[in-house]
C-alpha positions as CSV (number, residue, x, y, z in Angstrom):
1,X,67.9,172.8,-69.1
2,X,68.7,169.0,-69.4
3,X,70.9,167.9,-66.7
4,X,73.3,164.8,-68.0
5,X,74.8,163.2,-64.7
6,X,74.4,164.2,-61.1
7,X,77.2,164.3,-58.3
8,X,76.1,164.0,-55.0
9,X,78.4,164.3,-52.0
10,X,76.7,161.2,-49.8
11,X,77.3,160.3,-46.6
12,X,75.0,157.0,-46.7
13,X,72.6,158.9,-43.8
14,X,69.2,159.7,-44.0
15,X,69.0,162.9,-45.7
16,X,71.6,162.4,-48.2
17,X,70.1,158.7,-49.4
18,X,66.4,160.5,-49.8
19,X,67.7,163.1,-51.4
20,X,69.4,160.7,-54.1
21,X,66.3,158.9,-54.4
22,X,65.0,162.5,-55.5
23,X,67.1,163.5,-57.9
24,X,67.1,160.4,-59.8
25,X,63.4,160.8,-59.9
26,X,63.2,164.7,-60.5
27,X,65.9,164.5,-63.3
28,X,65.7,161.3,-64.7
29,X,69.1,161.3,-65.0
30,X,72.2,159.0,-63.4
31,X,73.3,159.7,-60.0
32,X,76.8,159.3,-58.6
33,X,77.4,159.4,-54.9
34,X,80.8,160.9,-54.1
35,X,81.9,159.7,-50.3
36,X,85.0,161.1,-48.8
37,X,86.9,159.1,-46.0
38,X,89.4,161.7,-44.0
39,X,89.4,159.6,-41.2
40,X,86.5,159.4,-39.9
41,X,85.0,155.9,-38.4
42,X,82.6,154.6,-41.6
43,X,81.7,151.3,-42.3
44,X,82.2,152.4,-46.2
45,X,81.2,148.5,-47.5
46,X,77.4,149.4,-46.0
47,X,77.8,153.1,-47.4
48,X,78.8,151.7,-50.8
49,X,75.8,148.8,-50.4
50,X,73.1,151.7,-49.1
51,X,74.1,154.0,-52.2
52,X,73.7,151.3,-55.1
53,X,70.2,150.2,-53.1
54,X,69.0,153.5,-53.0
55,X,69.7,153.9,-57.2
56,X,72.7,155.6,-57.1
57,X,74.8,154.5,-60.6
58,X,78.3,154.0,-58.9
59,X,79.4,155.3,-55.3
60,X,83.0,156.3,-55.4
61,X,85.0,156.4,-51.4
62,X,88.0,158.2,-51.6
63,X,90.2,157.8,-49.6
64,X,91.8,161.4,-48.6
65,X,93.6,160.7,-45.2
């Protein structure tokens, strides 16, 4: 089966970031991180800059407050 694209629902910790880093590798494919703000206290620039460092093709924040 050929995977195309990859959603990942990231948080910009630890276990979300390595397991971007693996997907992109055991898929060869694009990765999108999916980040979802209801509120909670994020510093979503450095979530957004730790995403795109780790390989991730966009990170989308939506805001669902």
């Amino acid at each position: 089966m050929r995977v195309n694209k990859i959603v990942l629902a990231y948080s910009g910790g630890l276990d979300t970031s390595v397991i971007l880093k693996w997907l992109i590798e055991e898929y060869q494919c694009p990765v999108v991180a999916y980040a979802a703000d209801v509120g909670q206290r994020e510093d979503w620039d450095a979530v957004r800059e730790k995403g795109l460092a780790t390989g991730a093709e966009k990170v989308i924040i939506s805001d669902l407050r």
